[in-house]
N, C-alpha and C positions, 0 to 999 in steps of 0.2 A: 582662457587657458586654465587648465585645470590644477588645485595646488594641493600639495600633502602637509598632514598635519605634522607639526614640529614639537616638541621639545614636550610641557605636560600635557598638551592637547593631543598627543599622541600616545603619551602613556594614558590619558583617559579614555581614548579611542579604541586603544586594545583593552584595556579593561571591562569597558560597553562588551566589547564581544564573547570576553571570557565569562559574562556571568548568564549568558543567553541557557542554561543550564535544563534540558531536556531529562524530565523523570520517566521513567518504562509505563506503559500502560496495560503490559501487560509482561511474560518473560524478555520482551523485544520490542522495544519503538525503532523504527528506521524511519527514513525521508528516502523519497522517492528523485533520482537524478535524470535530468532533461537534457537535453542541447539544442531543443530550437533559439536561440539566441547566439548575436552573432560578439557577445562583447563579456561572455561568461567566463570565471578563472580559470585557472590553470589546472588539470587535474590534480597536481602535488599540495594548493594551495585548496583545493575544493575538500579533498583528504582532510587537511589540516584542520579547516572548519570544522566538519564532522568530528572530527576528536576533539576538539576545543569545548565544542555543545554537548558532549556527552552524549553523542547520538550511536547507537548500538548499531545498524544494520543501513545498507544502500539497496536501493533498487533499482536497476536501468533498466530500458525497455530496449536494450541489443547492447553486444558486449562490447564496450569500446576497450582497444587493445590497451590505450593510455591511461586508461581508467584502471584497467586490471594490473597494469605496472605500479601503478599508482599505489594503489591497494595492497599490495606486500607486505607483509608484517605489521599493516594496520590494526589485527585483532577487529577488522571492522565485519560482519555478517554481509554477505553479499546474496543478491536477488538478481537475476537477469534472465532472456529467455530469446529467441531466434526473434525477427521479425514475423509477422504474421505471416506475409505474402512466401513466408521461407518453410510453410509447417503440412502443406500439400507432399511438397519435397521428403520431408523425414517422415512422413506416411506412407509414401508407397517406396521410400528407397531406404531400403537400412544401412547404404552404404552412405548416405545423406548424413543416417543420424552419427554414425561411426566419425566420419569426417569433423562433425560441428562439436563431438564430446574430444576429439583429438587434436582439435584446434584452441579449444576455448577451456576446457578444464585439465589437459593434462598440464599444459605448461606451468599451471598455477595455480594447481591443487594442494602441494608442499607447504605454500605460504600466504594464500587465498584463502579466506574463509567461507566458500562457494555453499550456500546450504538450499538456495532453491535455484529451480530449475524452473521457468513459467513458459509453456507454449500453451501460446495465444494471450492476448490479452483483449477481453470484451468480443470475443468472437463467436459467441450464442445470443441471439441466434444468427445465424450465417452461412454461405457460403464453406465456409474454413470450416465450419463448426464440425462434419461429419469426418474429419483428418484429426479431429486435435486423437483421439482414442490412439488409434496407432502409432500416432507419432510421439505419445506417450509412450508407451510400450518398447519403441524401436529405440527410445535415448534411453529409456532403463536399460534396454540390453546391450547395449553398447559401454554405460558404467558398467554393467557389470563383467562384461568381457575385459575391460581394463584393471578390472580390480579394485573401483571405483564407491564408496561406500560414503553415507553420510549426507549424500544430497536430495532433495524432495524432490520431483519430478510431478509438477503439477499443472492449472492450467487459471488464468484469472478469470469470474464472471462481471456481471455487475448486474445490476436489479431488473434488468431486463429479460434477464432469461427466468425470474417468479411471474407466474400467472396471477398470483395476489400474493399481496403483502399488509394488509389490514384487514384484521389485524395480524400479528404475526404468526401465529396458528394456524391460518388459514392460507400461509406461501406454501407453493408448490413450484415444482419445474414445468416450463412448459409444456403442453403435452407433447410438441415435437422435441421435446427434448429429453424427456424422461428417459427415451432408453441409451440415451448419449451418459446423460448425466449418471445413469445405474452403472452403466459400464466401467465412467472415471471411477465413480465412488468405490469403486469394486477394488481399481487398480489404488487408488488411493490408501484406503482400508489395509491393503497388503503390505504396502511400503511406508505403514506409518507417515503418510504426507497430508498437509491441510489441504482444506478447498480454499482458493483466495478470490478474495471477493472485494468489489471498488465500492465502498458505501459513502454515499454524498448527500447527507441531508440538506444541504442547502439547495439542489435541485429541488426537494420536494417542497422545502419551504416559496423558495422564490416563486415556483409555479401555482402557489395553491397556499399564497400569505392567510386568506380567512379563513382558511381551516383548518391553520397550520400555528402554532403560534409561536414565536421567535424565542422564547425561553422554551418550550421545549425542545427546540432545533439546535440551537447552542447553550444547553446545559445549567439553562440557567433558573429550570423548576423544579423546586422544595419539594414539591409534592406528587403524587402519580396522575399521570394525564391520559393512559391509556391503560384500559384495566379489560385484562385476557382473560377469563378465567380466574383461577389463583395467581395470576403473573401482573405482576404492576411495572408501568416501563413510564419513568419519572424524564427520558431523553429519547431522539428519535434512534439517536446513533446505534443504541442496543437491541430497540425494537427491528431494527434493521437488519442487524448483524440475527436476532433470534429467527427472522423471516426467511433468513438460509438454513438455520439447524433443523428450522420447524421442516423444511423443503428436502433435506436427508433426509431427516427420520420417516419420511413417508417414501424414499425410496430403500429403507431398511439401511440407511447410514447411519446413523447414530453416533459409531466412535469416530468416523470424519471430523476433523475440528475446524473451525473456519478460521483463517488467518487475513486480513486486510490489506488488500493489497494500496491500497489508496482510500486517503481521508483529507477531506482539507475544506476551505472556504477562501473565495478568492475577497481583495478588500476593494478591486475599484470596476467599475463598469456597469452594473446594473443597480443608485440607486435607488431605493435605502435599503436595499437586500444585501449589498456590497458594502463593506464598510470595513475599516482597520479594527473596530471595537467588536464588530463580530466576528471577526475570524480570530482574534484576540479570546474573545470568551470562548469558539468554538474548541481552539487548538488547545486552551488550558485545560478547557474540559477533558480532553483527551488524555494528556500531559502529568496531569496533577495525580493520579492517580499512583502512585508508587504505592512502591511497598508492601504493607499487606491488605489495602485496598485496591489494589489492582483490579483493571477493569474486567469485569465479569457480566453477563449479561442472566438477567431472571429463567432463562431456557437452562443454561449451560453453568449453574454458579460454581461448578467445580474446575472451570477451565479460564484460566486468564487468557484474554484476548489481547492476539499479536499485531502492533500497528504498524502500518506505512504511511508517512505524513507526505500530503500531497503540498506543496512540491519544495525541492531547497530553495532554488533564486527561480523572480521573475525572469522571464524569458521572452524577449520582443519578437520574434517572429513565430511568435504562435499568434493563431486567427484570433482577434477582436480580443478590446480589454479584458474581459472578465475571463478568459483562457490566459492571458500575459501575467494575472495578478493574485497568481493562488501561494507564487512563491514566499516562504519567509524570509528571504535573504536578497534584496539586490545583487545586481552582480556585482558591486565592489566590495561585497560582503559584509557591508550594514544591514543591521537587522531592521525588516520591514515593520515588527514590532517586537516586545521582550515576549519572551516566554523561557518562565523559572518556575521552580520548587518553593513554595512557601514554607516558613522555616515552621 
């Protein structure tokens, strides 16, 4: 039987939680929100978390109604976007897209802080991938038939849609994608909206540990390990994030900025790649950067880079440990490990 803490054990309990204290990394740190899990809090209480951590922004990957109740007058920055299998749809029907912006943003645009819009997510290359363009297009017209102003309307990649990425110079889109990706960046460009992008160094770490090496993966090299040209990249996370800017500017993007859609490190299942100390060094690296060091990457140092922390709470019915353990938050909303602001 399970018991709640009492009396100072309680007030130290909550106090654990209150100092779990989240610095910007860039204008914007957000945590990314899941629901495979069948024992996760409450929306009102999940809310409450995120203001507690000082966490700026949410991201869902479909708009759950309770969640956007939820969110009222949170001041919290919100991210969501249609399911995938839903973006065929608001490509060829504009009455599609009209329907999902009359559904999901007017009710709670007054007191929602809705600023992106993502269809697709990881959908280059693919199937979907030749809808995301119009279905772009079809939910801008649809804001702006309602009057609708303020939101980015954009689309997530991940590393998969670069033909290279080392060094970072040398990413490009794939060639089946280059005239997809000209296209968004086009529409992007117009509507002042980032490209977002899922960067996971610990992929590249875990798969390729001897030519990878774990303080450059999580932040924990003094010095440069990868030298571009004039561009020195001391972590992989920026070298990553420059292998998209470098991937614009050769489709004439250039003022596209790249926002992250997902960042994280899971602590159990695969180890010694998995571990609480390195998703710990990972996520501080990310974290710690406030203020007027905010995180900037050697391509772009004039652009503070916007994070989404992969993920809030572990979630048990997602496939295989190392997918269940990226969360930092259990679901009784103990923290999987501290992450603060050094004073």
């Amino acid at each position: 039987m399970d018991s709640k803490p009492t009396g100072l054990v309680a007030v130290i309990s909550m106090l654990f939680l209150f100092i779990q204290i989240i610095c910007p990394a860039g204008d914007i740190t957000g945590v990314c929100y899941g629901r495979y899990g069948n024992n996760l809090p409450s929306p009102a209480d999940t809310i409450a978390l995120y203001k507690r951590n000082n966490i700026d922004a949410i991201r869902m990957y479909e708009p759950f109604a309770d969640m956007l109740e939820a969110l009222r007058g949170s001041g919290l920055s919100v991210a969501f976007g249609p399911r995938n299998e839903a973006i065929q749809s608001l490509a060829q029907d504009p009455a599609a897209a009209t329907n999902f912006v009359a559904t999901w943003i007017l009710p709670y645009k007054n007191d929602v802080a809705i600023k992106w819009i993502t269809i697709g997510n990881e959908v280059f290359p693919g199937d979907i991938a030749p809808f995301v363009v119009a279905a772009i297009r079809n939910v801008n017209t649809a804001l702006t038939n309602y009057g609708v102003s303020g939101i980015a309307v954009t689309t997530v990649v991940a590393m998969g849609a670069l033909e290279n990425s080392y060094p970072p110079s040398a990413a490009s889109f794939l060639p089946d994608l280059t005239e997809i990706m000209t296209e968004i960046s086009s529409i992007l460009s117009q509507t002042n909206s980032p490209l977002m992008a899922n960067i996971y160094p610990y992929f590249a770490y875990a798969s390729d540990p001897k030519d990878i090496s774990l303080d450059y993966a999580v932040f924990k090299s003094n010095t440069p390990v990868v030298i571009d040209g004039d561009l020195k990249y001391s972590n992989m996370f920026v070298a990553m994030v420059d292998g998209f800017n470098a991937a614009l500017e050769k489709i004439n993007a250039r003022n596209v900025v790249v926002t992250v859609a997902e960042s994280g490190w899971p602590t159990e299942g695969n180890p010694p790649y998995t571990s609480v100390d390195n998703a710990r060094a990972y996520n501080l690296g990310l974290l710690t950067c406030g203020g007027a060091t905010r995180m900037r990457t050697p391509r772009r140092p004039e652009t503070a880079v916007d994070v989404f922390l992969f993920e809030m709470f572990r979630e048990n019915q997602k496939q295989g440990p190392v997918e269940q353990s990226f969360g930092m938050f259990s679901p009784d909303m103990t923290p999987v490990y501290t992450l603060f602001c050094p004073a």
